[in-house]
C-alpha positions in Angstrom: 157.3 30.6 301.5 157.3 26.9 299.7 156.1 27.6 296.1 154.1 24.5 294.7 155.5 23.0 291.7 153.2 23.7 288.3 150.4 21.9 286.6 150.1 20.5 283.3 146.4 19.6 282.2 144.4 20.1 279.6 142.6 23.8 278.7 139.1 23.3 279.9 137.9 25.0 276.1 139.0 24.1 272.8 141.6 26.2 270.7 140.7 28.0 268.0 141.5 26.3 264.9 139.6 23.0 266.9 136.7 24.8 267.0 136.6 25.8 263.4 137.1 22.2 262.5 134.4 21.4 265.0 132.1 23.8 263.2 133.4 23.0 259.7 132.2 19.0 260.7 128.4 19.5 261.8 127.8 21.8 258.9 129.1 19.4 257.1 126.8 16.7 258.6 123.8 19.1 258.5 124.4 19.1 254.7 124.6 15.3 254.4 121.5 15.0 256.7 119.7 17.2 254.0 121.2 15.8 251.2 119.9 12.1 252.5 116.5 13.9 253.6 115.9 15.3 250.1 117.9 13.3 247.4 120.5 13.9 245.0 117.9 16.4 242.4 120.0 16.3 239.2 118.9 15.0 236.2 120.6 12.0 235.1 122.4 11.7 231.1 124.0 9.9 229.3 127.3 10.2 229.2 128.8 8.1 226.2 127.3 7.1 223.2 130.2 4.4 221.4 128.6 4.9 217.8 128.1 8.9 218.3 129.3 10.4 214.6 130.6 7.1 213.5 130.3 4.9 210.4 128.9 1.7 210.8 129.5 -1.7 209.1 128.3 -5.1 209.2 130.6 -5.8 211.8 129.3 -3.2 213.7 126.5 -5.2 216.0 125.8 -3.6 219.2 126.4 0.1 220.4 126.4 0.7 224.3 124.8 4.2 226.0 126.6 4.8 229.5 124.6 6.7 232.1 125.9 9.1 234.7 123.1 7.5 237.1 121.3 4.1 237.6 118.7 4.2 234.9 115.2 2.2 235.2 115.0 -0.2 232.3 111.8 0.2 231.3 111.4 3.7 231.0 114.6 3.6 228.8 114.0 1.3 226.8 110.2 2.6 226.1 111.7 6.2 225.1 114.6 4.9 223.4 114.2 6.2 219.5 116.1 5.5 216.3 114.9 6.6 212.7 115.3 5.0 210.5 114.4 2.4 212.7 116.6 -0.6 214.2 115.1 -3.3 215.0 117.0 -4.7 217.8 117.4 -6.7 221.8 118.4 -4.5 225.0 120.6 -5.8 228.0 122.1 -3.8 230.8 125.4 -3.9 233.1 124.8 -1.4 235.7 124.9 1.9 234.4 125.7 0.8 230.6 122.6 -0.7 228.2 123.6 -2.3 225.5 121.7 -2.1 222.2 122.1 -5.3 219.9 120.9 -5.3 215.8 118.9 -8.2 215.0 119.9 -6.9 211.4 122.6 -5.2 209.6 121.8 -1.5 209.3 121.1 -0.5 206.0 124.6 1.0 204.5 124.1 4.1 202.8 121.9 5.8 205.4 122.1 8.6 208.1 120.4 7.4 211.6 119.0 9.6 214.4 119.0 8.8 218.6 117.2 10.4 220.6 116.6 9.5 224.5 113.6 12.2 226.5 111.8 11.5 230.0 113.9 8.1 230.9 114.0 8.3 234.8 117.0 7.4 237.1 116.1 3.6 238.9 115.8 5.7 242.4 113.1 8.0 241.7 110.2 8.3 244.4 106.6 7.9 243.7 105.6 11.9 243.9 109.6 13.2 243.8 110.1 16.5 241.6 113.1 15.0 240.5 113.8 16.2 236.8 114.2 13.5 233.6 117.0 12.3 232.0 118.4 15.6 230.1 117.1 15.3 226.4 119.8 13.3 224.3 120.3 13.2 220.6 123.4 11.7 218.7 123.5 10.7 214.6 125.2 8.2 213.1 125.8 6.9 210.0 126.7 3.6 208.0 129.3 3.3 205.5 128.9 4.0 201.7 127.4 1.6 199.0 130.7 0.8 197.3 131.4 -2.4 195.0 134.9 -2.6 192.9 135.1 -5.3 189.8 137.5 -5.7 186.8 136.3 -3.7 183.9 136.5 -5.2 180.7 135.9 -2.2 178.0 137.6 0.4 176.7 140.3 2.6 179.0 138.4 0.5 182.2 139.3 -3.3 180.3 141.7 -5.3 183.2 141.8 -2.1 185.4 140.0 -2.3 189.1 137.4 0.1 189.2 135.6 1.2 192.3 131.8 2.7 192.2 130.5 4.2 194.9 126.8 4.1 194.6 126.1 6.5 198.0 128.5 9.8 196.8 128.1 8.3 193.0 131.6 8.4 192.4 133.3 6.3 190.0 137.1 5.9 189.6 139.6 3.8 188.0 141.9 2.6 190.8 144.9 0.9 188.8 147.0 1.8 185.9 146.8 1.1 182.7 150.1 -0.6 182.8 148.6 -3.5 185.0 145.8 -6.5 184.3 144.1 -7.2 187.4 143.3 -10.8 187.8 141.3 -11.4 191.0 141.4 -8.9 194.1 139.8 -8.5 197.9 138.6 -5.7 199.7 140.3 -5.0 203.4 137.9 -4.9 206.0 137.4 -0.8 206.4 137.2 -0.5 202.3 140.1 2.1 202.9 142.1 -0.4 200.8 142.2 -3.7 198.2 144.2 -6.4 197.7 145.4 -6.7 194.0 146.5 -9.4 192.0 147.8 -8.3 188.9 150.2 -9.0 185.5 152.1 -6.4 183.8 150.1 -5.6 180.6 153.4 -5.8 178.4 153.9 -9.8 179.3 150.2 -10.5 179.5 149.8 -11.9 176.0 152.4 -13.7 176.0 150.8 -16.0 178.8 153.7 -15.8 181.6 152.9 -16.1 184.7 154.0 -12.7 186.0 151.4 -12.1 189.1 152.4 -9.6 192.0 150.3 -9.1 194.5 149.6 -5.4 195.6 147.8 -3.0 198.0 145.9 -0.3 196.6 143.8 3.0 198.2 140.1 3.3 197.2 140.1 6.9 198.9 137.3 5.4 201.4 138.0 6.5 204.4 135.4 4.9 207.4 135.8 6.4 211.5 134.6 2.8 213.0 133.2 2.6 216.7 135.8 0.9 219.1 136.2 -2.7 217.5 135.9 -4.6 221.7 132.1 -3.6 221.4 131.2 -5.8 218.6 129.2 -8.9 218.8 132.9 -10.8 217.6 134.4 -9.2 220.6 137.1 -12.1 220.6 138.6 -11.2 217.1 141.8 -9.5 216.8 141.1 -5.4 216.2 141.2 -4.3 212.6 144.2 -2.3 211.0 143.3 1.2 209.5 146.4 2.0 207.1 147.2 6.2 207.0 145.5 8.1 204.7 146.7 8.6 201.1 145.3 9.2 197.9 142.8 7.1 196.0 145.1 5.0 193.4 148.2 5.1 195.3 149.6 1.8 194.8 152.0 -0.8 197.0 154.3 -3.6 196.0 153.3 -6.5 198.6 154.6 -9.5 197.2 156.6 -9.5 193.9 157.1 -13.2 191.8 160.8 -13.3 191.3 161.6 -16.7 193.0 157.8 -17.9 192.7 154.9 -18.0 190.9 152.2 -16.5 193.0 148.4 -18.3 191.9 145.3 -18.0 194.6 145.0 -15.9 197.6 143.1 -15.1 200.5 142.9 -12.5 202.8 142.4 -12.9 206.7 139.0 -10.9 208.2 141.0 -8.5 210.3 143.6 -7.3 207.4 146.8 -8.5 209.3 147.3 -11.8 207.1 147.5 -12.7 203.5 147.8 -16.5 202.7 149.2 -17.3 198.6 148.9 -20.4 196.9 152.8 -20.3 195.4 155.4 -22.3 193.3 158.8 -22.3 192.6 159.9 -21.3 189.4 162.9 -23.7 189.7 161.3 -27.1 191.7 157.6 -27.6 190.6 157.5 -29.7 193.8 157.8 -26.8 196.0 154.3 -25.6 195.8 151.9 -25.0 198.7 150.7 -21.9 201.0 152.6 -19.2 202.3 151.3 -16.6 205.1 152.4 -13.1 205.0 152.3 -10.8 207.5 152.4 -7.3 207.9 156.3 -5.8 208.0 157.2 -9.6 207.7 158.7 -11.5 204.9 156.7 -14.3 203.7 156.8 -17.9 205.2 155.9 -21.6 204.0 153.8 -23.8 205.3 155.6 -26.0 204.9 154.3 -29.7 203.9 150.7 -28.9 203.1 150.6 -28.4 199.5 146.7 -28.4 199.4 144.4 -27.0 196.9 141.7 -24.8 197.4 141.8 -22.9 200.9 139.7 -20.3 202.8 141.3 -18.1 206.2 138.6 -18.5 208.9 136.8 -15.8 210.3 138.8 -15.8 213.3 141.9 -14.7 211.4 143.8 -17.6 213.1 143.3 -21.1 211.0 143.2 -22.1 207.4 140.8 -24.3 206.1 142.3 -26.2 202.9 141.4 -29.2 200.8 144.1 -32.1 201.0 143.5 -35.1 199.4 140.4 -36.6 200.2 139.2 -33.9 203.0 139.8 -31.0 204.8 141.9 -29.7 207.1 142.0 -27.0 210.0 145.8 -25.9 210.3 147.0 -23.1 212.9 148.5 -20.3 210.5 152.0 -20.8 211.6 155.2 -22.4 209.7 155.4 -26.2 210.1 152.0 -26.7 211.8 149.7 -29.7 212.4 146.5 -29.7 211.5 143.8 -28.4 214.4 141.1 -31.0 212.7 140.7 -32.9 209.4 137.3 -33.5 207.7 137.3 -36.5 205.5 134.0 -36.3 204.3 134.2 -33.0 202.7 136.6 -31.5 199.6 135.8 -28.0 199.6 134.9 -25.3 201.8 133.1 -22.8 200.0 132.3 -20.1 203.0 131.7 -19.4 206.6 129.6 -17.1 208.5 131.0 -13.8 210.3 131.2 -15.4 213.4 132.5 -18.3 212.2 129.9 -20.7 213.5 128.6 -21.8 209.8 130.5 -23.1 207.3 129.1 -24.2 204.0 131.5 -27.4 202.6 131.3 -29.6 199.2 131.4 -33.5 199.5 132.2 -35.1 196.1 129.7 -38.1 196.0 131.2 -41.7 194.8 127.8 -41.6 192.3 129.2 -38.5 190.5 127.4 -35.7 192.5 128.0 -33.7 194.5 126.4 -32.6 197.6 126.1 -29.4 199.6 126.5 -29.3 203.3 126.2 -26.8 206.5 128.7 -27.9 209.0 128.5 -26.0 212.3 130.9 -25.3 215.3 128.9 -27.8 217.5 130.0 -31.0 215.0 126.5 -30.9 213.3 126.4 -31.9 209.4 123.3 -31.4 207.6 123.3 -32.2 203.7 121.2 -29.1 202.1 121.0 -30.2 198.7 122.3 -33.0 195.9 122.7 -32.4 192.3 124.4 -33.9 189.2 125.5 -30.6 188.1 127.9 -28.1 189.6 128.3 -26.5 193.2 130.5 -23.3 192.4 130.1 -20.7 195.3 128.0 -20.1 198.3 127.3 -17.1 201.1 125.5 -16.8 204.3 122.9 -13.9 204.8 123.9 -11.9 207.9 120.9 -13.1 209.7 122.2 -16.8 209.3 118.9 -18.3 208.0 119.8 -18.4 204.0 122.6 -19.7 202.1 122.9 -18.3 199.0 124.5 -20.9 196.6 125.8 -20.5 193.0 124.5 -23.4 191.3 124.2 -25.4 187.9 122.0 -28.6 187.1 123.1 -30.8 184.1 121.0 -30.3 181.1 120.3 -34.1 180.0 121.5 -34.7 176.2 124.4 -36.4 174.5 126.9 -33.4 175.2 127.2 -32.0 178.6 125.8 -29.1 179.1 124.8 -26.9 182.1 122.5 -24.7 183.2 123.3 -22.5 186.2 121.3 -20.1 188.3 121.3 -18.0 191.5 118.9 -19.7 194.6 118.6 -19.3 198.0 118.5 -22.1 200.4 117.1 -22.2 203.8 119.2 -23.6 206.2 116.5 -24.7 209.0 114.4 -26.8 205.8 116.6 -27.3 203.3 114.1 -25.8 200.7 115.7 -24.2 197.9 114.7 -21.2 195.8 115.8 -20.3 192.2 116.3 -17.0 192.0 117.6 -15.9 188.8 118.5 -17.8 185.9 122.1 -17.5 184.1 123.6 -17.9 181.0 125.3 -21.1 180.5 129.2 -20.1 181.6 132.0 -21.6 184.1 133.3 -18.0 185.4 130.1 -16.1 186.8 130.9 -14.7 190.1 128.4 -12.9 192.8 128.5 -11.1 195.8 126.2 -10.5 199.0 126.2 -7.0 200.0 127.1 -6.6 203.6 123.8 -5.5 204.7 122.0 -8.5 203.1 120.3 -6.3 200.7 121.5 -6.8 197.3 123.3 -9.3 195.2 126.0 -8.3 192.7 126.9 -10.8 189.7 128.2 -10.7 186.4 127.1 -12.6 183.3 128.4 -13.1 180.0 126.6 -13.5 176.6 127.7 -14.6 173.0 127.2 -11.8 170.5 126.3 -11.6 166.9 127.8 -8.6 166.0 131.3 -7.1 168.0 131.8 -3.9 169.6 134.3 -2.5 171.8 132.8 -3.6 175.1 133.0 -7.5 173.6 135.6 -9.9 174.0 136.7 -13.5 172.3 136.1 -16.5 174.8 138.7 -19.7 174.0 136.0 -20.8 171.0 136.9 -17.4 169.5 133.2 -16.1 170.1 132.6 -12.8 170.8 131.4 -12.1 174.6 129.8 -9.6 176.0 130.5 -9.0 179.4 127.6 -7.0 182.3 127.0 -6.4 185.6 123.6 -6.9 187.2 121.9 -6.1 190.4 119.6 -8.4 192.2 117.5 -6.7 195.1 116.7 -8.5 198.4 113.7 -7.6 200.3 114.9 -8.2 203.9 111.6 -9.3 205.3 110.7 -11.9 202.4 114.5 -12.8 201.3 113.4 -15.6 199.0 110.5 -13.5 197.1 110.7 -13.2 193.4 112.2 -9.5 192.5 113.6 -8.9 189.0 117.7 -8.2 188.3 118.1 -5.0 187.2 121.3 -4.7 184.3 124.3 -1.7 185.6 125.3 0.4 183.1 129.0 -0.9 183.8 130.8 -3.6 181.8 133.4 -5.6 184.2 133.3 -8.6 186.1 134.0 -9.9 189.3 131.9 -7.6 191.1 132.6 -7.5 195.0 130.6 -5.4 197.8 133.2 -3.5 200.0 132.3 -4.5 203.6 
């Protein structure tokens, strides 16, 4: 008997492990059917606050919440809460809002967020679905700090910082050194010092080094890329190291070191310099981080101010100004003929207040603007010696002096604000008739520091000669702004510190 060759073909059932997958695949569709049926019923939060335990400068213009769920605006926005309050605009990029200051915050101050009953965008009219999970973060801005140059006893040509927030005060240089001008880094963790030795100080040689040293400030900043300026290069914090600790940065062996400037990320420091052997080799030289100093070479130049975007220097050459790329042998971005000095810009750069020399012998103050616009704010017969912008970028204030009319010339200056949209100008405080006073905006807009000297009848330690051998007195004084009426009379209150050129820390 013929036996008939076998069959392959498939098993009329699955195997086992098919049919677990089989199962395994409509529960698992079940569940998605459900899921879709019913909604996802988990609250929403937030799931990254940038300025969460963070100090906050005047740099510091927007924060950003993230959300682990599309959020609807409105109910955000409306149960959104900051105290102190924070006046500011909202915008949104999918899951991220983004909070904008209209003003600086306050420094000095401790802030509260909180975020309650904010509902996700795809909520049903009638759905159980639970609120956002309650949120609550702090933050804080950075300390009321100004440095200046004390001028009596163990503080006279010493840098001394007071911090009005933890009420510290502290000498920051030695006694062995005469600080002759200086500039805060942008954290405050750090200043840049010019200074002479004390032992060749009388003896009027020009001995000026130029060094780096620790205020003990130490600031956690939110990520710099979230800043209104989110274009500028990213700030430098230096390591930690105790306040006083001093660092050589440029020393005055081959040149004469006069003016500087520092850039507003840290990274650059740009010296007005002259050989000790050529006179003719004068002009500015940048110096870098870690790099040894270069020349500009061919732009001697005068007075000169980095720009805010930490890449051009504007300086005064001959009859203008000019816009030069900070790099060795460059050629000028732009020259301004019309104008001899630039006296300050804005922090984003978009405002620059310059000085035109008139041929009628005055001089005239102007706002120049990145868009080419020149608007003259004021004209006077006496003397335009310093200016800054308000962070809202609707006052100038301008350090001014208007000729007293007699036989011998004579000033008399005083403190005013201008508005920039009018033009109007208001005295705010009158001064005593001197060439060196000096002020400074606090970074928040809300105080002005300045010093003043005053001839006294009788000496006493805190008094020193001016070149007419008079006795001089020399104070600090405090200025309050009120931020909703900038330009309303307040009364200076005197410090109980004698120094001078008082500066605000950022």
């Amino acid at each position: 008997m013929q036996r008939s060759p076998s069959l392959k073909s498939s098993p009329s059932f699955p195997q086992p492990l098919d049919r677990v997958a089989i199962t395994l695949l409509v529960l698992l569709l079940v569940l998605i059917g459900l899921l879709l049926w019913g909604g996802d019923r988990t609250a929403p939060r937030v799931r990254d606050f940038t300025w969460q335990n963070k100090q906050i400068g005047a740099d510091d213009t927007a924060f950003i919440l993230a959300f682990s769920r599309p959020m609807d605006h409105a109910s955000v926005e409306q149960n959104l809460k900051i105290e102190p309050p924070l006046p500011g605009k909202v915008s949104w990029a999918g899951r991220r809002m983004a909070y904008t200051l209209t003003l600086p915050a306050a420094y000095g101050s401790e802030y509260q967020l909180r975020l309650e009953n904010a509902q996700d965008y795809f909520i049903q009219k009638g759905s159980e679905r639970a609120p956002i999970q309650p949120f609550q973060a702090s933050f804080r801005t950075r300390d009321r700090a100004f440095a200046y140059i004390g001028t009596q006893g163990e503080e006279a040509g010493r840098l001394v910082l007071e911090n009005l927030s933890t009420q510290q005060h502290l000498i920051l240089t030695s006694a062995d050194f005469v600080v002759n001008q200086f500039k805060p880094y942008p954290l405050g963790d750090r200043i840049l010092v010019a200074a002479t030795p004390r032992s060749v100080q009388s003896q009027g040689v020009l001995e000026q080094k130029l060094y780096r040293v620790v205020t003990g400030i130490q600031v956690e900043s939110p990520p710099t890329q979230l800043n209104s300026q989110a274009d500028s290069p990213s700030i430098t914090a230096f390591p930690i190291a105790a306040a006083g600790t001093t660092e050589l940065i440029l020393d005055s062996t081959a040149y004469q070191n006069l003016k500087f400037d520092l850039s507003a990320d840290g990274k650059i420091i740009v010296v007005q310099r002259v050989s000790r052997t050529d006179p003719a080799d004068f002009g500015p030289w940048i110096l870098r981080d870690s790099k040894p100093p270069e020349a500009l070479r061919g732009q001697p130049g005068g007075d000169f101010l980095i720009t805010p975007d930490s890449d051009s220097l504007a300086i005064a050459q001959g009859q203008g100004l000019a816009i030069l790329p900070l790099q060795p042998d460059a050629v000028p971005l732009n020259f301004l003929p019309k104008f001899g000095m630039v006296l300050a810009f804005s922090r984003d750069g978009s405002l620059a207040a310059m000085v035109k020399f008139n041929t009628d012998q005055t001089r005239s103050l102007f706002l120049v603007t990145n868009q080419g616009v020149q608007k003259e704010l004021l004209r006077t017969t006496g003397s335009i010696f310093a200016a800054q912008f308000d962070p809202a970028k609707q006052l100038l204030y301008a350090l001014l002096s208007e000729l007293i009319p007699g036989e011998t010339y004579q000033e008399k200056p005083y403190l005013a604000a201008i508005d920039l949209k009018t033009s109007k100008l208001t005295p705010l405080v009158d001064l005593p008739n001197q060439r060196e006073i000096q002020f400074s905006l606090a970074p928040d807009g809300l105080a002005i520091l300045y010093d003043q000297a005053t001839e006294i009848a009788q000496p006493d330690a805190a008094s020193s000669p001016n070149p007419a051998g008079k006795a001089i007195a020399h104070s600090l004084w405090l200025l309050p702004i009120n931020i909703t009426s900038p330009t309303a009379s307040l009364k200076p209150e005197p410090l109980p510190f004698a120094g001078i050129q008082p500066r605000w820390l950022p």
